[in-house]
N, CA, C and O atoms as a printed pandas DataFrame, in Angstrom:
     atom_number atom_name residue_name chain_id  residue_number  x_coord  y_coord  z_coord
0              1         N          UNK        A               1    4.773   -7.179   -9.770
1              2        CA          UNK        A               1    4.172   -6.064  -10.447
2              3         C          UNK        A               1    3.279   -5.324   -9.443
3              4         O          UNK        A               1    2.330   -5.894   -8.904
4              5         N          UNK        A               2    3.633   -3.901   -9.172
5              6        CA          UNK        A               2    2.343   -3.237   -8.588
6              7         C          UNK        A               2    1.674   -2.435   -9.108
7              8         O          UNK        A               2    1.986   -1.715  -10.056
8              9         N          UNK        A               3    0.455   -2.491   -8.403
9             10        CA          UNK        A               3   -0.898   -1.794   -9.281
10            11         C          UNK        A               3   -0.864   -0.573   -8.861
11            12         O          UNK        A               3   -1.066   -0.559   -7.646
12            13         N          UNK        A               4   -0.658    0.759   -9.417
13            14        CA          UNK        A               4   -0.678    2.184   -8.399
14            15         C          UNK        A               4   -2.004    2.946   -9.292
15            16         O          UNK        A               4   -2.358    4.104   -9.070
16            17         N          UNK        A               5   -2.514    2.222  -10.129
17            18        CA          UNK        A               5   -3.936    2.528  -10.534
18            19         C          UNK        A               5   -4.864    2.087  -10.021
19            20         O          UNK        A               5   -5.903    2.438  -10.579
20            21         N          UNK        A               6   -5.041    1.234   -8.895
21            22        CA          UNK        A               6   -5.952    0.901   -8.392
22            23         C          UNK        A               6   -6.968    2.098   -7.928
23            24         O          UNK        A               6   -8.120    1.961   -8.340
24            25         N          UNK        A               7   -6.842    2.644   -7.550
25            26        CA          UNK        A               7   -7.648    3.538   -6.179
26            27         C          UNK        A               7   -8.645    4.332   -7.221
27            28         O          UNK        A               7   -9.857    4.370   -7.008
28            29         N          UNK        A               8   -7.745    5.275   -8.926
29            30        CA          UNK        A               8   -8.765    6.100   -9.351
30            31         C          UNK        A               8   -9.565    4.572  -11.019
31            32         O          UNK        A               8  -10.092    4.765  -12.114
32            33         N          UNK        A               9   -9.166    3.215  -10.195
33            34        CA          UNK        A               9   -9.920    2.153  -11.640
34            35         C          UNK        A               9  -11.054    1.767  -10.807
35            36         O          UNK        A               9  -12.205    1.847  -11.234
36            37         N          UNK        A              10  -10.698    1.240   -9.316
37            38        CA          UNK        A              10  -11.947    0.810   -8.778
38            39         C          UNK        A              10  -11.726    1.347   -7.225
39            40         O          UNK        A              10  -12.061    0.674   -6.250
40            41         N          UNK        A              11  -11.407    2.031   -7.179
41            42        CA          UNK        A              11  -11.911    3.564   -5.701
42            43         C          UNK        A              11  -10.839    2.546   -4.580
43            44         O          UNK        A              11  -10.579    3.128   -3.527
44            45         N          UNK        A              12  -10.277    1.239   -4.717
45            46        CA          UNK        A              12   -9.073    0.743   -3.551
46            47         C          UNK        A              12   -8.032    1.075   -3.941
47            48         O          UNK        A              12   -7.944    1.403   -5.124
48            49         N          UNK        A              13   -6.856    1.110   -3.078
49            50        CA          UNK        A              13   -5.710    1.186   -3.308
50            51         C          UNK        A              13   -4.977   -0.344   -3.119
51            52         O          UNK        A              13   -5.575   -1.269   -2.570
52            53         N          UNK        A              14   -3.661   -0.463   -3.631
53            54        CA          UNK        A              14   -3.167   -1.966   -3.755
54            55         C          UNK        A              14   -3.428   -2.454   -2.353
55            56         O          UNK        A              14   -3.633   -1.704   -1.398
56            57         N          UNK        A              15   -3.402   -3.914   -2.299
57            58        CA          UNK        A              15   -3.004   -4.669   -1.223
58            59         C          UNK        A              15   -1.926   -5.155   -1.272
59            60         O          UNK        A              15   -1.634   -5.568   -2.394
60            61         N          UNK        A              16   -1.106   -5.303   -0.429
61            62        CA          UNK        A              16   -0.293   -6.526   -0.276
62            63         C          UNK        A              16    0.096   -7.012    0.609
63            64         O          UNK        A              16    0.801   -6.611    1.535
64            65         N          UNK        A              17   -0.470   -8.185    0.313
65            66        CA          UNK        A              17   -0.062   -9.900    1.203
66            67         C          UNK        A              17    1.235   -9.875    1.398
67            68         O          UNK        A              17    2.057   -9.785    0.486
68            69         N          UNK        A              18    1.596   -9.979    3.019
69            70        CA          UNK        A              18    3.086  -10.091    3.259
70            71         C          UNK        A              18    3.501  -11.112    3.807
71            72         O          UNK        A              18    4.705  -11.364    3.853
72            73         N          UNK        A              19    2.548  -11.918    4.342
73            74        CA          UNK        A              19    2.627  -13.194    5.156
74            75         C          UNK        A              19    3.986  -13.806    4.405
75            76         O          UNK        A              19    4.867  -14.052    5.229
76            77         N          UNK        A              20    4.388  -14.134    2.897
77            78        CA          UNK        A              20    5.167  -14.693    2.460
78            79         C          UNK        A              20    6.377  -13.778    1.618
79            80         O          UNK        A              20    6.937  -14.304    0.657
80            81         N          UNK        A              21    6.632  -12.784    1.922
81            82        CA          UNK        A              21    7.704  -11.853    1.677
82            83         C          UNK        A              21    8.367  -11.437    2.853
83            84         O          UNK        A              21    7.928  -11.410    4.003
84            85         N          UNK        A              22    9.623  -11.075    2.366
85            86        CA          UNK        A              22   10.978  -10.507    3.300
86            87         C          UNK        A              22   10.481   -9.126    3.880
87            88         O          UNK        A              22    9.645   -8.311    3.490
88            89         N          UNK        A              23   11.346   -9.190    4.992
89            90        CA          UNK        A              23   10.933   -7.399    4.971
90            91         C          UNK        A              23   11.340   -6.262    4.037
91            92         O          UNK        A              23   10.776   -5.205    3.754
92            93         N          UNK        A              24   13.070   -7.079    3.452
93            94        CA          UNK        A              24   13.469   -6.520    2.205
94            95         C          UNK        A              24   12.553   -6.460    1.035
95            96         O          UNK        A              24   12.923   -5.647    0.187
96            97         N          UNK        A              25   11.776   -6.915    0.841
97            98        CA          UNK        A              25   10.796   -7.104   -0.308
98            99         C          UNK        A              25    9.775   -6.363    0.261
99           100         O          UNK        A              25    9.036   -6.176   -0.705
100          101         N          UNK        A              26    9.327   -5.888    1.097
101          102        CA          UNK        A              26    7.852   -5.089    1.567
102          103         C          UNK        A              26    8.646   -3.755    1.462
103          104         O          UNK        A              26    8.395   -2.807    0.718
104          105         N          UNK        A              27    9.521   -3.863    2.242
105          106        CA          UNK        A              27   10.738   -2.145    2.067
106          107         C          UNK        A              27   10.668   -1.821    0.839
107          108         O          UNK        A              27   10.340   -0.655    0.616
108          109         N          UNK        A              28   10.977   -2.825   -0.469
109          110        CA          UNK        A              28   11.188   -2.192   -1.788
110          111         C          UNK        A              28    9.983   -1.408   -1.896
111          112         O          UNK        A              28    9.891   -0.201   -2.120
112          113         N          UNK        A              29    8.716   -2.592   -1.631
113          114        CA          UNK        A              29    7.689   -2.210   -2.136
114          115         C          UNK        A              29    7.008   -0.611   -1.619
115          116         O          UNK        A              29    6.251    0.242   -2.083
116          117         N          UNK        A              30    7.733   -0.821   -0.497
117          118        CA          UNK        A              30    7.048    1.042    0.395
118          119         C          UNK        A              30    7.259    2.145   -0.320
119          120         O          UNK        A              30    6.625    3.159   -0.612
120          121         N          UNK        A              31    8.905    1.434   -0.646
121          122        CA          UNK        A              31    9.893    2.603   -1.163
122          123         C          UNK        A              31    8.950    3.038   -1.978
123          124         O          UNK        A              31    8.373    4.112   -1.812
124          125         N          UNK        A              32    8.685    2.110   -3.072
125          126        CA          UNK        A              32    7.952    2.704   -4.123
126          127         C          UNK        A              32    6.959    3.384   -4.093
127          128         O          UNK        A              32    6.826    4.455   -4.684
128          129         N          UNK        A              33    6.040    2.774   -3.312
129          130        CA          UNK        A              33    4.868    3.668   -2.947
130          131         C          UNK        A              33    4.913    5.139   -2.270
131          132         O          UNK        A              33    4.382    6.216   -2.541
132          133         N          UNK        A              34    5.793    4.684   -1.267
133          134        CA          UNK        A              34    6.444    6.462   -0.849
134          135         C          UNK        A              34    7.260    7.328   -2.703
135          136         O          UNK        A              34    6.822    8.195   -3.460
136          137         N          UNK        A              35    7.815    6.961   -2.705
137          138        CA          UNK        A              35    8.032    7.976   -4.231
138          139         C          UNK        A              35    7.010    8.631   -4.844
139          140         O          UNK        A              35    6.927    9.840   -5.059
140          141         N          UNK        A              36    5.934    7.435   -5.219
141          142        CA          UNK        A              36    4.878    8.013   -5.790
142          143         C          UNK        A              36    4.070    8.620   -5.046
143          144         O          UNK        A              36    3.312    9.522   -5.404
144          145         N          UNK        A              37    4.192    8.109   -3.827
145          146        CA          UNK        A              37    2.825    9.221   -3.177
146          147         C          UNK        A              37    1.793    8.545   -3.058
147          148         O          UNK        A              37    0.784    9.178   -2.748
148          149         N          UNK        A              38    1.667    7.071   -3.250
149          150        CA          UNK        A              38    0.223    6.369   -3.478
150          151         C          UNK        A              38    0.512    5.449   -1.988
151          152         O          UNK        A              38    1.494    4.895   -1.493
152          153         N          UNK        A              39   -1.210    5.676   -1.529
153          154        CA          UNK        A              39   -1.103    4.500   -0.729
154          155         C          UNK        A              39   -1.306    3.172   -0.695
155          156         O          UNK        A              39   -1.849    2.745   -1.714
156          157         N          UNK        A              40   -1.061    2.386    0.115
157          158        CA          UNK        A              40   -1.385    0.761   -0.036
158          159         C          UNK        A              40   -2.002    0.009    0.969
159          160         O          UNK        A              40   -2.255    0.575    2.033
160          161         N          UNK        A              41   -2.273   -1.113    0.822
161          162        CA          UNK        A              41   -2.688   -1.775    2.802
162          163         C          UNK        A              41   -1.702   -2.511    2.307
163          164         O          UNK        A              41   -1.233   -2.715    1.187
164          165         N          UNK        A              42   -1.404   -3.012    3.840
165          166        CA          UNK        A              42   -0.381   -3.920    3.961
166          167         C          UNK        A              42   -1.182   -4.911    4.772
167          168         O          UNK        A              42   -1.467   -4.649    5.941
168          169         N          UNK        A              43   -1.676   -6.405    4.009
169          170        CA          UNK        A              43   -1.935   -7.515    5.236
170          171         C          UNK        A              43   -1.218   -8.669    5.259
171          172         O          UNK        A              43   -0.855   -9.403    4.339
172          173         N          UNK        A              44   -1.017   -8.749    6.778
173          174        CA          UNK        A              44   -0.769  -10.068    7.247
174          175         C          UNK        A              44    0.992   -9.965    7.534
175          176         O          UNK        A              44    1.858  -10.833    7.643
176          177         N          UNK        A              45    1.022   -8.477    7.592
177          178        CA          UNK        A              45    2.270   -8.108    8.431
178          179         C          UNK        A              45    2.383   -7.900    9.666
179          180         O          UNK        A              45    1.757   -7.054   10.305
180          181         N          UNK        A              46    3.565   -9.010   10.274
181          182        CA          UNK        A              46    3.657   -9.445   11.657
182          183         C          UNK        A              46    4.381   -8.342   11.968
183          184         O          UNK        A              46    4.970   -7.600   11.182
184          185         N          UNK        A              47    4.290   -8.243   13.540
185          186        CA          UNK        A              47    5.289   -7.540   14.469
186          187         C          UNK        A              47    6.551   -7.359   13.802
187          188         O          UNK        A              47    7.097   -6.352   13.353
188          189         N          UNK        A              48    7.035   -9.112   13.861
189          190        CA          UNK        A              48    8.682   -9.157   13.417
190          191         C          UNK        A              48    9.167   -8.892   12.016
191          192         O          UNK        A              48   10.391   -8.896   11.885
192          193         N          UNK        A              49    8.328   -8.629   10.782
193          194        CA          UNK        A              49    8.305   -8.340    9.689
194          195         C          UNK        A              49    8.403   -6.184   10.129
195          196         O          UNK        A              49    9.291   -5.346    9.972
196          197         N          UNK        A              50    7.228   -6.140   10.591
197          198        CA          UNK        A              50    7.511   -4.601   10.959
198          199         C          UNK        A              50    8.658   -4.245   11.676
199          200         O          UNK        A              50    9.202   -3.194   11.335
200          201         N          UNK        A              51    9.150   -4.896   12.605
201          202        CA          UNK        A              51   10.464   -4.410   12.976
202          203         C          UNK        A              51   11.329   -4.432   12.449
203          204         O          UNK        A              51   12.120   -3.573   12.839
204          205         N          UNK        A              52   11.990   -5.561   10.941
205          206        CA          UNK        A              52   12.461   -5.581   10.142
206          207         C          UNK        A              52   12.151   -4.775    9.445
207          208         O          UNK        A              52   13.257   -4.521    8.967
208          209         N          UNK        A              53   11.414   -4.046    8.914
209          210        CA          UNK        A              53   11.529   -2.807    7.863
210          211         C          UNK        A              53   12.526   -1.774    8.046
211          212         O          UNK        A              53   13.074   -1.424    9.091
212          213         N          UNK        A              54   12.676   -1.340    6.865
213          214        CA          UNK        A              54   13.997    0.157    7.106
214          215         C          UNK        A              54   13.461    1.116    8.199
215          216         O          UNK        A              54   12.683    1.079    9.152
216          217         N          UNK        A              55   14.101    1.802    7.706
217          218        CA          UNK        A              55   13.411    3.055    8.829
218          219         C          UNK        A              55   12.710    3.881    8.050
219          220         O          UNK        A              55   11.781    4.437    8.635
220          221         N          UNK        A              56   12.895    4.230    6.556
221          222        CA          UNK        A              56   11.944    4.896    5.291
222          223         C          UNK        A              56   10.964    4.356    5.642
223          224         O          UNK        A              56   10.093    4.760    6.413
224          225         N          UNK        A              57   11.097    2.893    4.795
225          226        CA          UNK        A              57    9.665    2.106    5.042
226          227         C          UNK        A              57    8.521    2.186    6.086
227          228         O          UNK        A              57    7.297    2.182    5.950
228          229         N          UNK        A              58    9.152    2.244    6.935
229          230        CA          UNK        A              58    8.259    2.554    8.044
230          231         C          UNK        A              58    7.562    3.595    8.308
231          232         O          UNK        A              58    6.571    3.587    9.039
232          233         N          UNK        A              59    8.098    4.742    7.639
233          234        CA          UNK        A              59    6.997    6.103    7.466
234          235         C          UNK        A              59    5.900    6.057    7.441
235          236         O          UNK        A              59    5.383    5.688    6.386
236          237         N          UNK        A              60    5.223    6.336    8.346
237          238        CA          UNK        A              60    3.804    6.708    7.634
238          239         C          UNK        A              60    2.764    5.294    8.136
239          240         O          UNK        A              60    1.549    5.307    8.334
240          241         N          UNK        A              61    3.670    4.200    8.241
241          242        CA          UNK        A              61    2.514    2.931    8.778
242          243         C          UNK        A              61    1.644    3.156    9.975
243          244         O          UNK        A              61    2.155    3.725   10.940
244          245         N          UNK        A              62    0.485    2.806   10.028
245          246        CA          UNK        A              62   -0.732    3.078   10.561
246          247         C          UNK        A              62   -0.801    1.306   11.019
247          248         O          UNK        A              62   -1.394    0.498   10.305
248          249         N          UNK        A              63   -0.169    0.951   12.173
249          250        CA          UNK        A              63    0.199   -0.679   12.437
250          251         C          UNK        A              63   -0.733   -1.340   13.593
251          252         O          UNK        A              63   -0.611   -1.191   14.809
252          253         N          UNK        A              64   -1.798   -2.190   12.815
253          254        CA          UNK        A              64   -2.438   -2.889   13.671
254          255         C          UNK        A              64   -2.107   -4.470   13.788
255          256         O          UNK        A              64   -1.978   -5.123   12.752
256          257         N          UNK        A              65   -1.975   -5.063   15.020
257          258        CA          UNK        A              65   -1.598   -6.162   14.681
258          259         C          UNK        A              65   -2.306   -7.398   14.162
259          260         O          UNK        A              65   -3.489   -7.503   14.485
260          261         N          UNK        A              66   -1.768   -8.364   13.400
261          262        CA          UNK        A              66   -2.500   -9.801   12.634
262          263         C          UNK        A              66   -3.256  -10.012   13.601
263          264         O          UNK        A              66   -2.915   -9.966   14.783
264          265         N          UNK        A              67   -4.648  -10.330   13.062
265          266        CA          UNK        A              67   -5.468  -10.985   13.936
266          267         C          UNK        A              67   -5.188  -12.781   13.982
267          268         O          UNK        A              67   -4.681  -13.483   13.107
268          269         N          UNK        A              68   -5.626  -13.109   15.090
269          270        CA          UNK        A              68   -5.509  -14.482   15.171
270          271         C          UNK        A              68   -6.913  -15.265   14.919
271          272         O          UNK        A              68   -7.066  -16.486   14.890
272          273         N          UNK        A              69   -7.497  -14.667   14.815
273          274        CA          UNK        A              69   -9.080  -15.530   14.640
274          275         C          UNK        A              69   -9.543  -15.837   13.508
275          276         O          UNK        A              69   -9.875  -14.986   12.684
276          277         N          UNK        A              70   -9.634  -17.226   13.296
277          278        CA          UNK        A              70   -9.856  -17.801   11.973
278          279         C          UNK        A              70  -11.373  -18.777   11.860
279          280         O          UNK        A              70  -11.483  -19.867   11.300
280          281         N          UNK        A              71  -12.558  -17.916   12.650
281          282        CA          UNK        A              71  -13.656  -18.457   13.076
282          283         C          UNK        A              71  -13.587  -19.990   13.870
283          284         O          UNK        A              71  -12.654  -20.663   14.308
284          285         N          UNK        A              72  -14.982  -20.158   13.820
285          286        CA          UNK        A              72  -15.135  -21.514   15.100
286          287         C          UNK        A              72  -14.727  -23.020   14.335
287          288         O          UNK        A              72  -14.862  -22.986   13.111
288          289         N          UNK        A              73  -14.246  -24.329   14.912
289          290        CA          UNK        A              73  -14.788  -25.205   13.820
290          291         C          UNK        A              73  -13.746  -25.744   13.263
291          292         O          UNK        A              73  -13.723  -25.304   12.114
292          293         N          UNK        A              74  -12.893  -26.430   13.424
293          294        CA          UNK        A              74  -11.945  -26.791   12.093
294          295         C          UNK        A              74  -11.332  -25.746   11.421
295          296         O          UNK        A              74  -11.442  -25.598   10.204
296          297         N          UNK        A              75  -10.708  -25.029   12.125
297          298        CA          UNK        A              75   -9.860  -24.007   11.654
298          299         C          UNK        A              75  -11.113  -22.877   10.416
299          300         O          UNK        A              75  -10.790  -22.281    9.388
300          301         N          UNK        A              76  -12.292  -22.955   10.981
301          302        CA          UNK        A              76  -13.426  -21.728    9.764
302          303         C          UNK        A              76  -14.058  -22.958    9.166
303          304         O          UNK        A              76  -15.130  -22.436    8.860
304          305         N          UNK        A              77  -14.146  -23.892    8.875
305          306        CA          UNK        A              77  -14.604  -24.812    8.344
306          307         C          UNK        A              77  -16.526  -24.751    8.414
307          308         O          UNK        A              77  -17.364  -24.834    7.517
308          309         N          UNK        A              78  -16.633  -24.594    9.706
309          310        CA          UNK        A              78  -18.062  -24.312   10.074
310          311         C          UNK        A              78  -18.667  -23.051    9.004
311          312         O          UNK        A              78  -19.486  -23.322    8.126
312          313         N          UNK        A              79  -18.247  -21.943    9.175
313          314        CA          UNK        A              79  -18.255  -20.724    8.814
314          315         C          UNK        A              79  -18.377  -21.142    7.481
315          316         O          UNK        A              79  -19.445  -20.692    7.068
316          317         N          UNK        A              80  -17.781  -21.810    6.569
317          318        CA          UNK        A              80  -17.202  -21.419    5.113
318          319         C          UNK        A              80  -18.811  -22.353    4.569
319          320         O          UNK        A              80  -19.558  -22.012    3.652
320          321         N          UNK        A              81  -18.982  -23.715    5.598
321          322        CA          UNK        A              81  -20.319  -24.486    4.957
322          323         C          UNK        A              81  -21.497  -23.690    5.204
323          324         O          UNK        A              81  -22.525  -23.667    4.526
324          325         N          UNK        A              82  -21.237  -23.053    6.232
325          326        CA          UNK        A              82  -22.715  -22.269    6.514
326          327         C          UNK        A              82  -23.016  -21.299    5.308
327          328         O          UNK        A              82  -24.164  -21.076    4.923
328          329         N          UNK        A              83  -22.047  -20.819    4.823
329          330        CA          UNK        A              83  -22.099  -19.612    3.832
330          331         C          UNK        A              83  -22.114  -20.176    2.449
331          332         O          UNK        A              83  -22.745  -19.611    1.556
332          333         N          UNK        A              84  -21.302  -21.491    2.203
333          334        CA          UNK        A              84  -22.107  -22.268    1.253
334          335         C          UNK        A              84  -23.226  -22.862    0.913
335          336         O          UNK        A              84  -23.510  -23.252   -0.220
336          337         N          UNK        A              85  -23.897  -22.948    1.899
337          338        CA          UNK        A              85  -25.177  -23.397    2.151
338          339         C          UNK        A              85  -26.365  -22.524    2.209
339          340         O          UNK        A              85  -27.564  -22.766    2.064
340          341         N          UNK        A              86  -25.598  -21.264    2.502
341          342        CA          UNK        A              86  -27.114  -20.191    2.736
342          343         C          UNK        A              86  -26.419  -19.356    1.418
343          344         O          UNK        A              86  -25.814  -18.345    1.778
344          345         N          UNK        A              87  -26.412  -19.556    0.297
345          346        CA          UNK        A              87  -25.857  -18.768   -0.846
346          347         C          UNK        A              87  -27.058  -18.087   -1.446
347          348         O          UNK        A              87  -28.133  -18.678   -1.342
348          349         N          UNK        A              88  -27.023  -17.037   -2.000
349          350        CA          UNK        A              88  -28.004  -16.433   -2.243
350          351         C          UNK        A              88  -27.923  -15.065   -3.163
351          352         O          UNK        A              88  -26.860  -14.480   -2.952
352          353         N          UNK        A              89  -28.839  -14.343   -4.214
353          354        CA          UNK        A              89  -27.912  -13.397   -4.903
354          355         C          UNK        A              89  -28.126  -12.149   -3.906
355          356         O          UNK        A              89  -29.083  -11.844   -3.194
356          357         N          UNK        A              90  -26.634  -11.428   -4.165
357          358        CA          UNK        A              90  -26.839  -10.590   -3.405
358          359         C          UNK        A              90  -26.328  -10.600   -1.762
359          360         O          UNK        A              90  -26.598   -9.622   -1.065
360          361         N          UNK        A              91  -25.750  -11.494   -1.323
361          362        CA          UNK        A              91  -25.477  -11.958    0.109
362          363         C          UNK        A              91  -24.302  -12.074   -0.510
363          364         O          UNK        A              91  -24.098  -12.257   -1.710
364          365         N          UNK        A              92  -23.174  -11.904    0.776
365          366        CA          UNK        A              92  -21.713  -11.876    0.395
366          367         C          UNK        A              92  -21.088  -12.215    1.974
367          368         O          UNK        A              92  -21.120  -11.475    2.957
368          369         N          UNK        A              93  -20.485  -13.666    1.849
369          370        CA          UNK        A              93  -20.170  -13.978    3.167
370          371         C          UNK        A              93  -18.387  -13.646    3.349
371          372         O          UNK        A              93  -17.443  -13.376    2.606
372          373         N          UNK        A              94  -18.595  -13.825    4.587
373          374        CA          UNK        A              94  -16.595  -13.673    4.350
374          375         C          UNK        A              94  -16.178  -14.118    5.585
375          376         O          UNK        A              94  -16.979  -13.908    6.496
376          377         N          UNK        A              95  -15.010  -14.750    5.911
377          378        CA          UNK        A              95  -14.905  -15.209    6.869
378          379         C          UNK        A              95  -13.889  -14.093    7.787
379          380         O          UNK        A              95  -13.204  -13.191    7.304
380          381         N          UNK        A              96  -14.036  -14.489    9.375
381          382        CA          UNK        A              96  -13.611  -13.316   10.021
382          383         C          UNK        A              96  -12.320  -12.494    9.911
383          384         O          UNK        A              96  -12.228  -11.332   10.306
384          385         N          UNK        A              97  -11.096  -13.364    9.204
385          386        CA          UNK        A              97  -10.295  -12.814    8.831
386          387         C          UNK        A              97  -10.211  -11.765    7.410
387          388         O          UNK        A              97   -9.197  -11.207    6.989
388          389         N          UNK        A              98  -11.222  -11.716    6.995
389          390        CA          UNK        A              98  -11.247  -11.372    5.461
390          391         C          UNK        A              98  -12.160  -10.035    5.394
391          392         O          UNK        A              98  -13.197   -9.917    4.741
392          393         N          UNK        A              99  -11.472   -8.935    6.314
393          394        CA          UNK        A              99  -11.947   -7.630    6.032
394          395         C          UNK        A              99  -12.001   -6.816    5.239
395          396         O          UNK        A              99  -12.917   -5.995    5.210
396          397         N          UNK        A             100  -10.691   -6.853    4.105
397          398        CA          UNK        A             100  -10.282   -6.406    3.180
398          399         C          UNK        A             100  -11.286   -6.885    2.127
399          400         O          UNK        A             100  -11.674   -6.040    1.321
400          401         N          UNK        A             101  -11.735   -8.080    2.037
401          402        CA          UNK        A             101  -12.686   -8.918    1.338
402          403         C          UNK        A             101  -14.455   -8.416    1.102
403          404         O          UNK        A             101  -15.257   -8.470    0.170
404          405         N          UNK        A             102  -14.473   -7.839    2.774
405          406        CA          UNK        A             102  -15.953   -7.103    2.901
406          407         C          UNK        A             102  -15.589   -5.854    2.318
407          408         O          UNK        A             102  -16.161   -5.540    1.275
408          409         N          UNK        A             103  -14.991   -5.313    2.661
409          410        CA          UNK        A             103  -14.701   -3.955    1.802
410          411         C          UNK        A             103  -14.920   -3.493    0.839
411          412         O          UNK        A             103  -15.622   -2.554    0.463
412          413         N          UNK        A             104  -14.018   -4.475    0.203
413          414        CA          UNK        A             104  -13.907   -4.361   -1.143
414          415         C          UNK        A             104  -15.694   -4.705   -2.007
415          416         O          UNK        A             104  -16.249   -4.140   -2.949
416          417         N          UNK        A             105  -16.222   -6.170   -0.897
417          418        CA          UNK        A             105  -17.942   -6.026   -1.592
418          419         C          UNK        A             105  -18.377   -5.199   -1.299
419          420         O          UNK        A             105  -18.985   -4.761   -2.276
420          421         N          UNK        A             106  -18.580   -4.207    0.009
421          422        CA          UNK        A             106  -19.046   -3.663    0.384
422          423         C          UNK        A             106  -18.968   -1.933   -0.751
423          424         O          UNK        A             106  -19.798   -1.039   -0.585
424          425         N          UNK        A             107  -18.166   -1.865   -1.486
425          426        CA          UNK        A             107  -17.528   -0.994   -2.485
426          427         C          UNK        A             107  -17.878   -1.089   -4.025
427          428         O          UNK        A             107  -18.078   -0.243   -4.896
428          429         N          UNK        A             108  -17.870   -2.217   -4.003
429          430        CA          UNK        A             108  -18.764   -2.961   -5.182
430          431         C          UNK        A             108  -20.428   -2.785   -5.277
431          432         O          UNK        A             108  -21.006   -2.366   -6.280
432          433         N          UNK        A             109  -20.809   -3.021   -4.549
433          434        CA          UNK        A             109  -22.432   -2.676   -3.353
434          435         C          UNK        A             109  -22.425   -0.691   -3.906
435          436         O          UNK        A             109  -23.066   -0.153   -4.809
436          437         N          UNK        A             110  -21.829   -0.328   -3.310
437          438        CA          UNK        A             110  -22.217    1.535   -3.459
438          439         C          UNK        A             110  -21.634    1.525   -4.732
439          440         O          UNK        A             110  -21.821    2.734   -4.869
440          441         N          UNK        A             111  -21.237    1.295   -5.500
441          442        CA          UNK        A             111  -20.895    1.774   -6.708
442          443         C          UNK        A             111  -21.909    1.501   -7.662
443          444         O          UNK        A             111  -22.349    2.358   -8.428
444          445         N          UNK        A             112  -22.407   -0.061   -7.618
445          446        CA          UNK        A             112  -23.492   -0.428   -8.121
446          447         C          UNK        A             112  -24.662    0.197   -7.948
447          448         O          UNK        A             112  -25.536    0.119   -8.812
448          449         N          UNK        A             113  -24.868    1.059   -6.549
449          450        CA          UNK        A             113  -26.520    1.896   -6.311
450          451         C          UNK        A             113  -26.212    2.950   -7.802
451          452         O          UNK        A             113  -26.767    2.652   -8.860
452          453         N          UNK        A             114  -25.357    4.069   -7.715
453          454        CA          UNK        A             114  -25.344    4.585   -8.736
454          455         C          UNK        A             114  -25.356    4.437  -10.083
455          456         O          UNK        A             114  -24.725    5.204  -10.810
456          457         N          UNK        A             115  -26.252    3.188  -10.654
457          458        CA          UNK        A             115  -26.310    2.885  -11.832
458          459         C          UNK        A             115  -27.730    3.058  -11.711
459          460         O          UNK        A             115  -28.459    2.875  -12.686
């Protein structure tokens, strides 16, 4: 199911996680989004997933590549106790892969001043 109400319900547009889809399955999904005209992020689409896309699909992508950094520690492990540990209201931790994650608080944060 995709969300193409996102952007005017809470000011983002969809995500989608590709790490575990085809490129045939991200293609459908472009397609669609190209029809409508709406945009999307695409994370955790590799090189070889992007080269697999159609040639439609590929319109328009703005392609940075997967980051590899998953903080210090036991694969983030450090990172995730520290931020469990310093919890607090109002503080919003995220680990280095999880930009989409700050964003999105960070969006939550300005929407909330205007109340």
């Amino acid at each position: 199911m995709l969300d193409f109400g996102g952007r005017a319900r809470i000011g983002l547009t969809e995500a989608v996680l590709c790490e575990r889809k085809s490129p045939d399955k991200i293609s459908d999904i472009l397609g669609e989004h190209l029809e409508r005209k709406v945009p999307c992020l695409l994370t955790r689409l590799s090189q070889e997933k992007l080269s697999a896309l159609s040639d439609r699909a590929r319109t328009g992508i703005d392609y940075d590549g997967t980051s590899v950094g998953y903080g210090v520690v036991r694969d983030g492990q450090l990172n995730l106790y520290s931020a469990l540990g310093s919890c607090a209201p109002g503080v919003v931790a995220v680990n280095i892969d999880n930009g989409y994650g700050a964003a999105c608080a960070v969006l939550h944060l300005l929407n909330g001043l205007g109340d």
